[in-house]
VEXLO-72417 format. One record per residue (C-alpha): residue number from 1; residue in three letters; z, x, y. Coordinates in nm, 2 decimals. Layout:
N
<r NUM,"ALA",<Z,X,Y>>
...
***
This chain:
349
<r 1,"UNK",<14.90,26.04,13.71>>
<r 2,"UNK",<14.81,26.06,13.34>>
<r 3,"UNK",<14.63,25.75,13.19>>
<r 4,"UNK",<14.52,25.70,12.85>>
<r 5,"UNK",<14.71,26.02,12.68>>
<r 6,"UNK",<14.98,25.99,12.43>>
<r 7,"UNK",<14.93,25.75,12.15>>
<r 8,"UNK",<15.07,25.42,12.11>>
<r 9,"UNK",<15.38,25.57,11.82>>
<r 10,"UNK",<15.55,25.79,12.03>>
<r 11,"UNK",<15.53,25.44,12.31>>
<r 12,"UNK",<15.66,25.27,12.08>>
<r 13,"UNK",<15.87,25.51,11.91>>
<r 14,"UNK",<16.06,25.55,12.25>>
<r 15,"UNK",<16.04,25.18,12.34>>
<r 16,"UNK",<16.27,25.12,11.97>>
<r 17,"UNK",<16.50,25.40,12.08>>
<r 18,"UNK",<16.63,25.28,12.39>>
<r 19,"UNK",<16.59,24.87,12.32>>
<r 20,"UNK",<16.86,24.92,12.05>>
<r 21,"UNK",<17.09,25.03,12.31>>
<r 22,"UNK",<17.02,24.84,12.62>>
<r 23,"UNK",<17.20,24.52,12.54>>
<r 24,"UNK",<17.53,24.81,12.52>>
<r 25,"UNK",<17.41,25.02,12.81>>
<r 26,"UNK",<17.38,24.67,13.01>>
<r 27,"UNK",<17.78,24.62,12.93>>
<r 28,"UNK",<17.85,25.00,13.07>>
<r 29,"UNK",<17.72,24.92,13.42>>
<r 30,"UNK",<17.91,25.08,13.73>>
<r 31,"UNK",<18.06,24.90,14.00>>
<r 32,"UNK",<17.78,24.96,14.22>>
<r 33,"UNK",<17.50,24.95,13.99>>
<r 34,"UNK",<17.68,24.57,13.93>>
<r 35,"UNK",<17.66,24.52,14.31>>
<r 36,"UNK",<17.31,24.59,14.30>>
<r 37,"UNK",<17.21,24.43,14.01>>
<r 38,"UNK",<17.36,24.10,14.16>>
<r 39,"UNK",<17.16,24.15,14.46>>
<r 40,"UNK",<16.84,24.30,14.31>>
<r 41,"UNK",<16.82,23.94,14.13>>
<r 42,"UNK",<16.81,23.75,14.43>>
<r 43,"UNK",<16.51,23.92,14.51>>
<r 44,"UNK",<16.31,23.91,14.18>>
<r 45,"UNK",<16.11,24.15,14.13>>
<r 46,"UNK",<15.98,24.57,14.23>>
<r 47,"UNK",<15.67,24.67,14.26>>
<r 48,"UNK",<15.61,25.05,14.17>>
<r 49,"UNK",<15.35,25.21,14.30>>
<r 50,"UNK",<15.30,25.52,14.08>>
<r 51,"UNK",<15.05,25.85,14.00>>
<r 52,"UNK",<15.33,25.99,13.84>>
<r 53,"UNK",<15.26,25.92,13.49>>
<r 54,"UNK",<15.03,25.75,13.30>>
<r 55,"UNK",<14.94,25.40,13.30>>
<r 56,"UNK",<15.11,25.37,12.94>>
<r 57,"UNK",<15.42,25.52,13.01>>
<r 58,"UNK",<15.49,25.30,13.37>>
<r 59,"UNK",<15.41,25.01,13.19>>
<r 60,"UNK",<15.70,25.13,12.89>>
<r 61,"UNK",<15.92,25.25,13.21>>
<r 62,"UNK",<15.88,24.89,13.33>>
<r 63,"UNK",<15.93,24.69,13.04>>
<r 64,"UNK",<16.26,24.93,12.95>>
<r 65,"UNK",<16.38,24.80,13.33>>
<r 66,"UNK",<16.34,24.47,13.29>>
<r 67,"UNK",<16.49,24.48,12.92>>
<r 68,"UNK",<16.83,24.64,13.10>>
<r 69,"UNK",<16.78,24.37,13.41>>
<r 70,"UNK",<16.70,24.02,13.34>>
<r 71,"UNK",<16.60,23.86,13.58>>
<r 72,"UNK",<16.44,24.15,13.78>>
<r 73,"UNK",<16.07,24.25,13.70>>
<r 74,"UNK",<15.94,24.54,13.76>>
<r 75,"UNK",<15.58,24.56,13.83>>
<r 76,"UNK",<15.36,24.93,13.79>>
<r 77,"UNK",<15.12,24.96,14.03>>
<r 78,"UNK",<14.92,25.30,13.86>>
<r 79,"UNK",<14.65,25.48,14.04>>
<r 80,"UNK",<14.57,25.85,14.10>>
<r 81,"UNK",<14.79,26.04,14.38>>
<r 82,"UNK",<14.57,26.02,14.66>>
<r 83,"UNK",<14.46,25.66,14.59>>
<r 84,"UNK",<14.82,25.56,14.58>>
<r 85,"UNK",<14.87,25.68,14.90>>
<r 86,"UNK",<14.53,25.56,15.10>>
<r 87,"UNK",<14.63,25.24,14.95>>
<r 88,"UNK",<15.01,25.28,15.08>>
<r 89,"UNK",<14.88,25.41,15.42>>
<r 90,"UNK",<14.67,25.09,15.48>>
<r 91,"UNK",<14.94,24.91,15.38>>
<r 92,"UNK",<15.12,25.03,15.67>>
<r 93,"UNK",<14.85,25.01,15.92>>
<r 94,"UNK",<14.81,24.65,15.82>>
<r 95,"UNK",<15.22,24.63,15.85>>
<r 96,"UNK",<15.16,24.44,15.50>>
<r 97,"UNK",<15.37,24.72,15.30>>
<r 98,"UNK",<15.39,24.58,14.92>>
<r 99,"UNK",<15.52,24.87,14.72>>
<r 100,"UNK",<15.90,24.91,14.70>>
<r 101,"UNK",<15.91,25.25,14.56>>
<r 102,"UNK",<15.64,25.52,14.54>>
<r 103,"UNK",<15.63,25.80,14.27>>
<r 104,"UNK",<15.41,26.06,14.29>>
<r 105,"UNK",<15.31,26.45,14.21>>
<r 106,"UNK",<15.27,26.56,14.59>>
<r 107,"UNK",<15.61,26.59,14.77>>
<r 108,"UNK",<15.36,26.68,15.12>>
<r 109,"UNK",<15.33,26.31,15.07>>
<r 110,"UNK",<15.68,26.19,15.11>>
<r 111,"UNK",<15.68,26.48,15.40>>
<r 112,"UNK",<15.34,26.23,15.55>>
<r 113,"UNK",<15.57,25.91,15.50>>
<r 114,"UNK",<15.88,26.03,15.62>>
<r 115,"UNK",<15.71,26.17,15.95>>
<r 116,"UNK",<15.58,25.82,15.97>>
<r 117,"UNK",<15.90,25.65,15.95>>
<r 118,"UNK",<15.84,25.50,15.63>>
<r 119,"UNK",<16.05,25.64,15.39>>
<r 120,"UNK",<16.47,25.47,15.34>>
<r 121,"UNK",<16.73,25.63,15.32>>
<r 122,"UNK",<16.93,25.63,15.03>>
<r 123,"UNK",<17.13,25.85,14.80>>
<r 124,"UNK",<17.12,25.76,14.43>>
<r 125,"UNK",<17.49,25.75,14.24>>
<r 126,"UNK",<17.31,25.92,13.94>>
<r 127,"UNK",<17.22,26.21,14.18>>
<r 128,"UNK",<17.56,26.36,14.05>>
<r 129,"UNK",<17.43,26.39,13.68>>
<r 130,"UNK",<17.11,26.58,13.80>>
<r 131,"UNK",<16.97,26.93,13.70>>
<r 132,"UNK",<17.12,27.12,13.99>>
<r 133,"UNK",<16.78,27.28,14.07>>
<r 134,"UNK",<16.56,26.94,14.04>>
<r 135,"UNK",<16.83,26.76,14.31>>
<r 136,"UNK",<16.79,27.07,14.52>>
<r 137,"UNK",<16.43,27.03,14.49>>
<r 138,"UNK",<16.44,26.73,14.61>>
<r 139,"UNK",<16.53,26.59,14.97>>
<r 140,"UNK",<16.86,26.45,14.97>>
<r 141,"UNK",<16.88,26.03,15.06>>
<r 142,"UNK",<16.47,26.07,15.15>>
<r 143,"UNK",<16.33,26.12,14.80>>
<r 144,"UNK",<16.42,26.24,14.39>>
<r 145,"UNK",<16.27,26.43,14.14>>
<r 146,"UNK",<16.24,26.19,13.90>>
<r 147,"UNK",<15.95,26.35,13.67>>
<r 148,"UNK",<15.87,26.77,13.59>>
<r 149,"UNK",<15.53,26.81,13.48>>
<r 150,"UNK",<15.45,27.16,13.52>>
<r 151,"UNK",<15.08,27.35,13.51>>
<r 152,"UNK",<14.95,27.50,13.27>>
<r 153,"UNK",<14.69,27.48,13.01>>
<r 154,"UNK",<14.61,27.38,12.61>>
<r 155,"UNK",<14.33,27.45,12.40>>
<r 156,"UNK",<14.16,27.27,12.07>>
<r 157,"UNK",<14.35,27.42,11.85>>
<r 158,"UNK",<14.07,27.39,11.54>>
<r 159,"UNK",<13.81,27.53,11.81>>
<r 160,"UNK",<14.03,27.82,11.96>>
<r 161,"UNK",<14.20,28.06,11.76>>
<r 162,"UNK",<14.55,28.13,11.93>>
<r 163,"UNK",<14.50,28.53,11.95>>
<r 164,"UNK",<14.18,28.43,12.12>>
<r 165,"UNK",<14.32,28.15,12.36>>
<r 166,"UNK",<14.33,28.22,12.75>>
<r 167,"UNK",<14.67,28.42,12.80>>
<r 168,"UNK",<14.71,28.37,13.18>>
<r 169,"UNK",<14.52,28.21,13.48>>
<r 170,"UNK",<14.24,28.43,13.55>>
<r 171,"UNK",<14.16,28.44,13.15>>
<r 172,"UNK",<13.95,28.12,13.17>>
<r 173,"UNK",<13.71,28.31,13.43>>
<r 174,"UNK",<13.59,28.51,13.14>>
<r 175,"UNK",<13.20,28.38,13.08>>
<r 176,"UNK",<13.27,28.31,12.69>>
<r 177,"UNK",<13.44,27.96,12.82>>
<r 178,"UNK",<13.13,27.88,13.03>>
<r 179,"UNK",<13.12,27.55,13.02>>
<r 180,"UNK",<13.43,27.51,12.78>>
<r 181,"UNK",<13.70,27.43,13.02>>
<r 182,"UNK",<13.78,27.10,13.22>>
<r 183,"UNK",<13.99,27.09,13.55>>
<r 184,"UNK",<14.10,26.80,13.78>>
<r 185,"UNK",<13.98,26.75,14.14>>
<r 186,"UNK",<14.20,26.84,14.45>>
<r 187,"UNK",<14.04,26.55,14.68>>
<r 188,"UNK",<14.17,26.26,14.38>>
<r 189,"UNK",<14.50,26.47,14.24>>
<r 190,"UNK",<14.79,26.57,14.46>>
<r 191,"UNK",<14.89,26.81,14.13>>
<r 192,"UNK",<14.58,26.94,14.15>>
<r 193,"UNK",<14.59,27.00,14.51>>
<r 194,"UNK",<14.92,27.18,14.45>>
<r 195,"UNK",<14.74,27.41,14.16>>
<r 196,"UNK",<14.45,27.50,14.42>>
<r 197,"UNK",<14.69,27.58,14.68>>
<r 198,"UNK",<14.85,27.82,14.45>>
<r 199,"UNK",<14.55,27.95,14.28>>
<r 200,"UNK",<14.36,28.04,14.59>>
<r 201,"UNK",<14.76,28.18,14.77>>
<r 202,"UNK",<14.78,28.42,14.42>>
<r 203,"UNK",<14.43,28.52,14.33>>
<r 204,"UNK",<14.22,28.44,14.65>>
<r 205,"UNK",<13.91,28.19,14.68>>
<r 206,"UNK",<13.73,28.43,14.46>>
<r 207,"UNK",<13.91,28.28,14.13>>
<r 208,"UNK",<13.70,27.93,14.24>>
<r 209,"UNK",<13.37,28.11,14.28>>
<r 210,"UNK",<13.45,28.25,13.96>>
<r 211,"UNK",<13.54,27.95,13.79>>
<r 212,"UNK",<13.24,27.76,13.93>>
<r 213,"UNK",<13.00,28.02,13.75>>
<r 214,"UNK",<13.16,27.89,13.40>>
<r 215,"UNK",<13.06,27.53,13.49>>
<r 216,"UNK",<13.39,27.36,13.40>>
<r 217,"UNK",<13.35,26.93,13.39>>
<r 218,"UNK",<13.58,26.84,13.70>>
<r 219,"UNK",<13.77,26.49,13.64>>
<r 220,"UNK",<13.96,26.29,13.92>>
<r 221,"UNK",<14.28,26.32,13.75>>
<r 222,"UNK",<14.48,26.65,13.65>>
<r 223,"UNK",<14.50,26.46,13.31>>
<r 224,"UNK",<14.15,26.42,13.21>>
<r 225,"UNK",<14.08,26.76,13.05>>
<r 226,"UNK",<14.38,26.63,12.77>>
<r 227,"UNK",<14.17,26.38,12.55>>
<r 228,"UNK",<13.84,26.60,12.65>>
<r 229,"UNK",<14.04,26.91,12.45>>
<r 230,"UNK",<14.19,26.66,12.19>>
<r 231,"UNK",<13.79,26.53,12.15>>
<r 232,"UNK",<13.66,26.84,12.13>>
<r 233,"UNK",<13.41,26.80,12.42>>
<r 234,"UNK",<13.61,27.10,12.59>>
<r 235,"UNK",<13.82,27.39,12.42>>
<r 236,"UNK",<14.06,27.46,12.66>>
<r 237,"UNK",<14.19,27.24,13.02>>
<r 238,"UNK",<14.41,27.28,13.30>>
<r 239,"UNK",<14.66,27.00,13.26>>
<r 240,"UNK",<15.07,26.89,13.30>>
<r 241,"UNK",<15.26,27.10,12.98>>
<r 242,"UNK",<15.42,26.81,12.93>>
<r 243,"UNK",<15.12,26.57,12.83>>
<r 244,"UNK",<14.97,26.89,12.62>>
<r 245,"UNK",<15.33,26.93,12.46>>
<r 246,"UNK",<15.27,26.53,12.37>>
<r 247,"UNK",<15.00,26.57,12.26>>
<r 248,"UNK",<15.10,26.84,11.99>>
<r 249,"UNK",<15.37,26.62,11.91>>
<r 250,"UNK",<15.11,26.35,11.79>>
<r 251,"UNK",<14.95,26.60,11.56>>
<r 252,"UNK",<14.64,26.59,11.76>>
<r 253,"UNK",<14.45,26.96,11.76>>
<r 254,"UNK",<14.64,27.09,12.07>>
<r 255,"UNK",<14.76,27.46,12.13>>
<r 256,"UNK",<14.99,27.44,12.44>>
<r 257,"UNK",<14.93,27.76,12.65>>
<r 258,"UNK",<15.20,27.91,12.89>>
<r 259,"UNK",<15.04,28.13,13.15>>
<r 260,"UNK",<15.22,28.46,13.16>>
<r 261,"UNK",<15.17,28.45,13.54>>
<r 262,"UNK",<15.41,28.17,13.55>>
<r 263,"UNK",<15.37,27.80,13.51>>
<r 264,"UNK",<15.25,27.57,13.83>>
<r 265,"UNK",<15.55,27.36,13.96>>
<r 266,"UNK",<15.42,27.04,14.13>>
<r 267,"UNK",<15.76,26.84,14.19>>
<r 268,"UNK",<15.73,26.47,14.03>>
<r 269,"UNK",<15.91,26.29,14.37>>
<r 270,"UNK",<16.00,25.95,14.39>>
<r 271,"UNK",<16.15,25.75,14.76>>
<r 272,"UNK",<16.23,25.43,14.83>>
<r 273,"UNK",<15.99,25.24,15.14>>
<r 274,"UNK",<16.13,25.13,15.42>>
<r 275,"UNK",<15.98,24.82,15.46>>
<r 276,"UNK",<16.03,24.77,15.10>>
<r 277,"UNK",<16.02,24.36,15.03>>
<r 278,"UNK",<16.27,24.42,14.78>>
<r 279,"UNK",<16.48,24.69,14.90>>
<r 280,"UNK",<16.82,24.61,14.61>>
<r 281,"UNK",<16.59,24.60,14.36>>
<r 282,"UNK",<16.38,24.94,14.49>>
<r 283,"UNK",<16.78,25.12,14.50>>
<r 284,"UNK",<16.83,24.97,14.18>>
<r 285,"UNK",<16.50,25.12,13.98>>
<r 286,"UNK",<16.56,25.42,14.17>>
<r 287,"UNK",<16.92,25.47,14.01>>
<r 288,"UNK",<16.72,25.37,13.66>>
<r 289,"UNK",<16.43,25.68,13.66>>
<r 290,"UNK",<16.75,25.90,13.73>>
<r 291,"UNK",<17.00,25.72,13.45>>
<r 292,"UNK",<17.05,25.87,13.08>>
<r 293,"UNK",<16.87,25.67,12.91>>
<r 294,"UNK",<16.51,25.70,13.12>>
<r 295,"UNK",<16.54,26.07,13.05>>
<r 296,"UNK",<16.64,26.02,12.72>>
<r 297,"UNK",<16.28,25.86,12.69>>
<r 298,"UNK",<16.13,26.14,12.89>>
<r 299,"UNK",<16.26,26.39,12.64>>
<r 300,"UNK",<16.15,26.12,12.32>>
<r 301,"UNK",<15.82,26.16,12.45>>
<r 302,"UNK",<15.77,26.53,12.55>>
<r 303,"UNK",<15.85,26.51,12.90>>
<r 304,"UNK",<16.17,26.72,13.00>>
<r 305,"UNK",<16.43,26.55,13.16>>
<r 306,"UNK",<16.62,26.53,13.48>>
<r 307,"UNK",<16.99,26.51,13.36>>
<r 308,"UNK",<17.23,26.80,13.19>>
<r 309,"UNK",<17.40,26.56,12.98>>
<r 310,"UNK",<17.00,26.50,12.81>>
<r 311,"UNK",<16.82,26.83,12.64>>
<r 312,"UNK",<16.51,26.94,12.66>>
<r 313,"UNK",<16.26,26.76,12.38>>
<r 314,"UNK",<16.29,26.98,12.07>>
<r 315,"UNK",<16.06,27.22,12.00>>
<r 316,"UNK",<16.05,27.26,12.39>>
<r 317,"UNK",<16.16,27.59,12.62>>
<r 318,"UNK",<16.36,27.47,12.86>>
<r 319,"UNK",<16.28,27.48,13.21>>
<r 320,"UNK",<16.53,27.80,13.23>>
<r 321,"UNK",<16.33,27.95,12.97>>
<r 322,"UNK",<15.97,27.97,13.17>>
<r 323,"UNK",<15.83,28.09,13.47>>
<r 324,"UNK",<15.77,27.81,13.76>>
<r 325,"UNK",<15.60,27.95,14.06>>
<r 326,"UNK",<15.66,27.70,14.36>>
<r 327,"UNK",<15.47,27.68,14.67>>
<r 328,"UNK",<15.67,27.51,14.95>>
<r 329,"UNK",<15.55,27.20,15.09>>
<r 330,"UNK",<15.42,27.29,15.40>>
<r 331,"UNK",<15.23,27.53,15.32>>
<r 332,"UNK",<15.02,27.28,15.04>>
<r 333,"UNK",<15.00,27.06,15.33>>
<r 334,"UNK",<14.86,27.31,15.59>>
<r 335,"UNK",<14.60,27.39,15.35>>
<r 336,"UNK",<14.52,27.11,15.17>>
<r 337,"UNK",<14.21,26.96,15.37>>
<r 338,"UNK",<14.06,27.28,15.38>>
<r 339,"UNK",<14.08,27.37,15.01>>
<r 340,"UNK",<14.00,27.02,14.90>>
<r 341,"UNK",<13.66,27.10,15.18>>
<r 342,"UNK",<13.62,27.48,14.97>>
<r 343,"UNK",<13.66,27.31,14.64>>
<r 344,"UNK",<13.35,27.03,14.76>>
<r 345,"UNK",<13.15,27.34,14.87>>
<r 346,"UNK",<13.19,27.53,14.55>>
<r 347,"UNK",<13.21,27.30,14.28>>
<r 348,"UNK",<12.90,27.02,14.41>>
<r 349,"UNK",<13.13,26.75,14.36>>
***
C-alpha cells in the first residue's frame, strides 16, 4: 500500500531487533505451528500478494519469515489495492491462482472473494492473543486484521506552523491550501475508496467539489502525499497515521494531524486463497503476521500492533485513545463504483 516511505534505519533497525531473537523464538514453536512448519517445507515456498504496506516493509516481513523458517520462502508480491486484486481476479478467471495469501486495505475485497468461493477457511491459533476489537473486526476463519493504518493527515512541519495546521476534515477546503494538499485516488486505493465513502456519507459530495477548487495533486496510492509533504512539494496530505507517525520518527519535517472529527478506519485484512498452491505454508505466514514478534516490528516501526501482550509504539495514542469512525463494508461496496465515477467527473483524472 505504501512504497518508498520510511527510511532504510528504522528497516533495519527492526530487521536487528527481531533477528537476535528468532534463532530462540524458532525453539518456542507450538505443537501446531511444528506441524505446519514440517508441512509448509514440503511445499517451499508463499507467495504474498500484498497493498497492505509498502514495498520495503513486505520485503523486511519476508525476509523476518524466512529467517524464523528455513527452508520456506516467502515471496512479496506488492502492488496498489486495486491492482492486486484485477491481477488476483484474472488469476481466477484463468483458474491459474498464484498468490497463497492476499493482504489488503479493502475488507469489500475479501467480501468479492468470499462470494466467489475463493477465500479458505481457517482460524489462526494466534487469534487468541488478538486486540479483542481488531479479531471482531475481522471475519472469523475467512480473513484477519493483520495491519491498522488509520486516516488522517500530516503537514511539513517547517512549512506549517501547528496553530495554523488543518484541525479537522473540512479544514483543508479552506482556499489558503489551494494547491498545497495531496490526496490518493479511489479508482487505484481501496483506503482511499474507504476515505471517499466516508467523506462524501459525513459531509456530502459538496466536500469533493470543494476540494477540487484547491487543486490538490491526486497520486494512485493513499501513500504518495508522505514524501510529497516530507519534500516540501505539498504542506499538508491525506495519508495512513501510521506512515506520518514514521515518518516523524525519522526526524523528517512531519506534523502528524488527528482530525477532531475522528480518524478514518480502513481495516488492514489479510485471508488465505483457496486454491492457494501452497496452502501449509499460506496457514503458516498467516499465524506469523498475527505472532509477537511481527507486531513487535509493527510497533518498532510506527505501526500499532495487533496483540495485547505488544504496546502501542511510544510516543503513540493508543487506538483507545482516538476517534475511529468505521463505515461497514457493504455500504463502501454499494458505493464504491459510483464515487470512484464522481471522483473521475470532479477531479479530471
Amino acid at each position: 500500500m505504501y512504497p518508498g516511505i520510511f527510511g532504510r534505519s528504522v528497516v533495519a533497525v527492526a530487521v536487528l531487533l527481531l533477528s537476535a531473537s528468532v534463532a530462540a523464538q524458532a525453539q518456542q514453536m507450538t505443537d501446531h505451528e511444528q506441524k505446519l512448519y514440517e508441512a509448509a517445507k514440503k511445499e517451499g515456498s508463499i507467495v504474498w500478494y500484498v497493498s497492505q504496506t509498502t514495498t520495503e516493509f513486505a520485503d523486511m516481513a519476508c525476509k523476518q519469515f524466512n529467517e524464523k523458517y528455513p527452508g520456506v520462502t516467502c515471496n512479496a508480491v506488492r502492488a496498489s489495492g486495486q491492482v492486486v486484486m484485477q491481477r488476483l481476479m484474472q488469476e481466477v478467471k484463468a483458474n491459474a491462482v498464484q498468490a497463497d495469501v492476499m493482504s489488503g486495505n479493502d475488507d469489500g475485497q475479501m467480501v468479492t472473494l468470499d462470494k466467489a468461493k475463493q477465500l479458505a477457511d481457517y482460524t489462526p491459533e494466534n487469534h487468541k492473543y488478538m486486540i479483542p476489537s481488531l479479531l471482531e473486526a475481522g471475519n472469523g476463519g475467512k480473513w484477519s486484521i493483520t495491519s491498522v493504518a488509520p486516516l488522517g493527515m500530516m503537514a511539513n512541519s517547517n512549512l506549517v506552523k501547528a496553530e495554523e495546521a488543518p484541525k479537522d476534515w473540512k479544514d483543508i477546503l479552506d482556499p489558503k491550501w489551494k494547491g498545497q494538499v495531496a490526496i490518493g485516488h479511489p479508482g487505484f486505493s481501496g483506503s482511499v475508496g474507504v476515505w471517499v465513502v466516508t467523506m462524501k456519507k459525513l459531509y456530502g459530495w459538496d466536500y469533493f467539489e470543494q476540494l477540487a477548487k484547491n487543486q490538490p495533486q491526486v497520486g494512485r496510492s493513499i501513500a504518495d502525499g508522505v514524501s510529497l509533504v516530507e519534500s516540501g512539494e505539498r504542506k499538508i496530505a491525506v495519508v495512513p497515521m501510521s506512515l506520518a507517525e514514521g515518518s516523524k520518527a525519522q526526524g523528517k519535517p512531519t506534523l502528524p494531524l488527528y482530525p477532531a472529527s475522528g480518524l478514518i478506519l480502513p481495516p488492514g485484512v489479510t485471508a488465505i486463497m483457496e486454491k492457494a498452491p501452497h496452502p501449509n505454508a499460506a496457514r503458516l505466514f498467516m499465524e506469523f503476521l498475527l505472532s509477537k514478534e511481527y507486531s513487535e516490528t509493527l510497533r518498532d516501526t510506527a505501526r500499532w500492533p495487533m496483540r495485547t501482550d505488544v504496546a502501542a509504539p511510544q510516543g503513540m495514542p493508543s487506538l483507545n485513545e482516538v476517534k475511529l469512525i468505521s463505515t461497514p463494508t457493504e455500504e463502501v461496496l454499494s458505493q464504491l463504483k459510483e464515487i470512484q465515477r464522481e471522483f473521475r467527473d470532479t477531479f479530471g483524472i
